[in-house]
C-alpha positions in Angstrom: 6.8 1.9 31.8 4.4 5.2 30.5 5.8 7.5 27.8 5.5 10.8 28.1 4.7 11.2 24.9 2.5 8.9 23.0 4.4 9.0 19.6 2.2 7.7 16.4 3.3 5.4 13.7 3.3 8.4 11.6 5.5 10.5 13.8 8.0 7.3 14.6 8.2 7.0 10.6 8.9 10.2 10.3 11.5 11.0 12.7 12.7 7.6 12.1 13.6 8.5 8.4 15.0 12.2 9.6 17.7 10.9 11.7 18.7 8.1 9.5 18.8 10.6 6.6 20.8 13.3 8.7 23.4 10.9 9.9 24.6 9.9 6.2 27.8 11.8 4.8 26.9 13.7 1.9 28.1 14.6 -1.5 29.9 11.4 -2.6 27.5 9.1 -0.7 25.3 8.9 -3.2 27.4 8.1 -6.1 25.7 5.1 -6.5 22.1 6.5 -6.1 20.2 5.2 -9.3 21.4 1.9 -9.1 20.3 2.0 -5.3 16.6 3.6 -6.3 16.1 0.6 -8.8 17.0 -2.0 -6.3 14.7 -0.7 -3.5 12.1 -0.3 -5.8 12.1 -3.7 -7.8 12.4 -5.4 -3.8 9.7 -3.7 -3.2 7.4 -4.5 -5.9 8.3 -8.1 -5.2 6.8 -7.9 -1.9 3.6 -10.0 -1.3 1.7 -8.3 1.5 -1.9 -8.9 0.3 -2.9 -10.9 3.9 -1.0 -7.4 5.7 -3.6 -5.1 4.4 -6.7 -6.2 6.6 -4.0 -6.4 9.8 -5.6 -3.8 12.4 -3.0 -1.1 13.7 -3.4 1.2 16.3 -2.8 5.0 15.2 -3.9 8.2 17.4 -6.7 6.6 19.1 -7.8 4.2 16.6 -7.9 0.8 14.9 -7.5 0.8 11.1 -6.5 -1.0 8.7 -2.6 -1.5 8.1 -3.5 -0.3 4.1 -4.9 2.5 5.8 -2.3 3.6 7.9 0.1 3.2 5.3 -1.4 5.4 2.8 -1.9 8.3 5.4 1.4 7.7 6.9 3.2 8.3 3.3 0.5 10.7 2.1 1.3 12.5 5.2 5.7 12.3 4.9 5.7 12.1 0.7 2.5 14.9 -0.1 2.1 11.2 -2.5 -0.7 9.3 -3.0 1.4 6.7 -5.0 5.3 7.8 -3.6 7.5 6.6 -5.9 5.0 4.6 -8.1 4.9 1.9 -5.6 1.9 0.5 -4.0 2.1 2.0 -0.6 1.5 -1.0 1.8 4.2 -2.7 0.0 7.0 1.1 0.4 5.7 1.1 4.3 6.7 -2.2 4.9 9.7 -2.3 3.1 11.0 1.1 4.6 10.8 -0.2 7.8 12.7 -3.4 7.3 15.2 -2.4 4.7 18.6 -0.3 6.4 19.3 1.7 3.8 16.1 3.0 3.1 17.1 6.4 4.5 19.1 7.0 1.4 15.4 7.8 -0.5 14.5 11.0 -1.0 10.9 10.6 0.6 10.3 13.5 2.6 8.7 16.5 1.1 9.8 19.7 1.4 7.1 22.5 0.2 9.9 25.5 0.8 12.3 26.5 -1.8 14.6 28.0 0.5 14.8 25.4 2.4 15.0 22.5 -0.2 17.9 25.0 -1.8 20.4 24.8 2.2 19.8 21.2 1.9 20.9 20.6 -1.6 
């Protein structure tokens, strides 16, 4: 079966983190939100994904490396070289296997007035 639309890893991640993050309630939610942030984070430094980073991956015509891809994909969502602190093979991976990763704050939002209607 052909897709229309031939949808990247960037663009899945993307969207992928958009919905998840506009189908949480808000306000109250996030009550718990540091304790959350440490958790993700010290999972994800714990992460051992050294053989991952040579793995090819297919993005927008192209084999890369899986390193690759995941510092463009975050670089491109975050505006981070580093997002978060965290290595970024070891954030991608983790993002995508972790549930409630859409409760990160990951995606960056350059306009004020915007930022402002979602706070």
């Amino acid at each position: 079966m052909k897709f229309p639309i031939k949808l990247t890893a960037k663009a899945f991640l993307f969207f992928a983190m958009l919905v998840a993050a506009l189908t949480i309630a808000p306000s109250d939610a996030f009550a718990d939100r540091p304790a959350f942030d440490q958790k993700f984070l010290d999972q994800t430094a714990r992460l051992d994904v050294e053989v991952l980073r040579t793995l090819p991956a297919h993005d927008s015509g192209r084999l890369k490396p899986l390193d690759t891809l995941a510092r463009e994909t975050l670089l491109y969502i975050t505006g981070s070289r580093k997002p978060m602190g965290v290595d970024p093979l070891k954030l991608f991976i983790n993002l995508m296997v972790e549930p409630d990763a859409a409760q990160l704050q990951l995606i960056e939002i350059r306009s004020v007035d915007l930022r402002k209607s979602l706070n």
